[in-house]
Steps between C-alpha positions, in 0.01 A plus 500: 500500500402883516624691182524840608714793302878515541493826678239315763768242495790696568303636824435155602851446444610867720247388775635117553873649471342708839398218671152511414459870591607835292393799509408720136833661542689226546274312205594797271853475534568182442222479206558857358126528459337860570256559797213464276596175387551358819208593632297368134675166611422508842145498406486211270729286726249528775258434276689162408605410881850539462517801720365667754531863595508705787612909596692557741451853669817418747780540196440827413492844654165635612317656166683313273255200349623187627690209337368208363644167615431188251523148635461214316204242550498161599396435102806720345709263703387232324508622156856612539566129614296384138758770389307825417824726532748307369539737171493831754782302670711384193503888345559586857808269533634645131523867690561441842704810645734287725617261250551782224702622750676142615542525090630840407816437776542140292562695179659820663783194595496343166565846311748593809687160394461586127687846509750364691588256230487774259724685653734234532457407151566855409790465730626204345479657151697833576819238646478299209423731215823692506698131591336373137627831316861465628492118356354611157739791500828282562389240185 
């Protein structure tokens, strides 16, 4: 299997979550890696086989340089089966956005559920409190 570094790893990973195709915009928001470091990368990928590269003049206004499209090789295909991102995908799974959010309601219930029992606690305590004090106060 290829060992390659985890921020090559996590573009893998960005570029296979794509279908097979990103673009370096795409690859930087999902990685959080700077221009440069895409680009660094994209150079030693090649250079390995996992991806190819190509610009395309067509997504971009005229004068502005054009955007680079990665797409993974026949070979990255296979090393991802012999399981070359399956660390970019486990850190990946520990921060994904949706379930954070599918999370964040869970707990926004459970403290919702809480404070309600507080207050009814609370509740609870302010009826009995002064019932106790008349039945100390009458011994």
């Amino acid at each position: 299997m290829t060992t390659i570094d985890p921020g090559s790893r996590d573009i893998i990973y960005a570029i296979e979550r794509h279908d097979g195709s990103a673009s370096t915009t795409e690859i930087r928001r999902e990685t959080g890696l700077d221009n440069s470091s895409v680009r660094y990368r994209f150079e030693k990928l090649e250079k390995l086989g996992l991806i190819e590269t190509e610009r395309d003049p067509t997504a971009t206004p005229e004068g502005v340089a054009p955007i680079t499209i990665a797409k993974l090789t026949d070979d990255a295909r296979e090393e991802i089966q012999k399981g070359l991102i399956v660390e970019s995908k486990r850190q990946r799974a520990e921060i994904e956005p949706v379930d954070n959010a599918e999370r964040i309601e869970e707990l926004e219930e459970a403290v919702k559920q809480l404070r309600d029992r507080v207050n009814l606690l609370q509740s609870n305590q302010n009826w009995i409190g002064p019932r106790v004090e008349e039945l100390v106060g009458k011994r």
